[in-house]
N, C-alpha and C positions, 0 to 999 in steps of 0.2 A: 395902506395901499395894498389891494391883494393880491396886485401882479408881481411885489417884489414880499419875500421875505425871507428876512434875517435870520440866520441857523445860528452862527455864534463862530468861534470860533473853533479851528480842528487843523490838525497836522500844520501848526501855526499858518495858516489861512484862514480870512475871513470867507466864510461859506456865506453865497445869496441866494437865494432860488427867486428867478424868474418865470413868470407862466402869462399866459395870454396874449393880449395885442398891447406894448408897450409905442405910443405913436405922442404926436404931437400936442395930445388931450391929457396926456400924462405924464411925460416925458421930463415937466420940472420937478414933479414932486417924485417921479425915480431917483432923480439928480438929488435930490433934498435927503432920501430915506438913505440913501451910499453911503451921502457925505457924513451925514450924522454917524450912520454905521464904521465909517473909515475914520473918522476924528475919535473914536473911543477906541478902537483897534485897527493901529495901523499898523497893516501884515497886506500881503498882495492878496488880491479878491478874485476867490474863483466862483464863478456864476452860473449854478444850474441849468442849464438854459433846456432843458429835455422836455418843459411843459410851454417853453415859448413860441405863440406860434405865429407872431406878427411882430414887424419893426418899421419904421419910415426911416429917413435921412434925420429925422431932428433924433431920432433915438442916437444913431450910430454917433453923429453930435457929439450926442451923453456920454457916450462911451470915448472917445476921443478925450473930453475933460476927464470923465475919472481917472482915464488910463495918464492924463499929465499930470494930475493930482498926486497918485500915487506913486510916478515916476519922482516927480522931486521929494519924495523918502528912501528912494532905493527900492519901492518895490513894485510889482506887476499888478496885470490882469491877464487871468486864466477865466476862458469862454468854454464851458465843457457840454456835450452834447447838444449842439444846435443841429438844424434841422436845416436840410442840405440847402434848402432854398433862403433859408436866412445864413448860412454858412457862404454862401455864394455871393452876397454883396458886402461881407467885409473883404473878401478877395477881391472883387473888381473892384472897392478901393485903397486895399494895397494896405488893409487895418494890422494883415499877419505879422509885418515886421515891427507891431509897438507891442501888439499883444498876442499871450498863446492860444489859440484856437486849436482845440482838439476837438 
C-alpha cells in the first residue's frame, strides 16, 4: 500500500509514514499493514503524518482500533506532523486524550 510505509523501528518506536488520502477505499488494508507491522514489533507507533493529506471517519475508526490494540500492551500512538485541517477533526472528537497528537 503506498499511503502507509513501514520505516522500522527507531528510539524504540515503531516509525509509519502516512501520505495521501487514507478513506474508506483503503482504510482495511491501512488496518491490515499496522497490525502486521505492530505484531512483529510491539512498541507505541508514531506516524508520520507530514505527507497525509486526507482522512474520513472510517480512517479515524482505524485509528481508534490501533490505538486499543496497542493500549492493551502498554503502549501508545504518536500522530506527528498532521496538517491543521486533519489535526482539527481528531480534536472535535476528543481522539487527544487516547493518543499524542503533536
Amino acid at each position: 500500500m503506498k499511503e502507509v510505509q513501514v520505516l522500522g523501528v527507531e528510539n524504540e518506536e515503531l516509525k509509519i509514514a502516512l501520505s495521501g488520502d487514507i478513506d474508506v477505499g483503503n482504510a482495511d488494508e491501512f488496518f491490515a499493514v499496522v497490525e502486521t507491522a505492530y505484531a512483529a514489533e510491539k512498541k507505541t507507533i508514531a506516524f508520520d503524518c507530514q505527507q497525509l493529506s486526507f482522512i474520513d471517519s472510517t480512517t479515524l475508526g482505524v485509528f481508534v482500533k490501533i490505538t486499543k490494540l496497542t493500549e492493551a500492551d502498554g503502549n501508545k500512538v504518536r500522530l506527528l506532523g498532521l496538517q491543521a485541517r486533519i489535526k482539527k477533526l481528531f480534536t472535535i472528537c476528543a481522539l487527544g486524550s487516547r493518543m499524542e497528537i503533536a
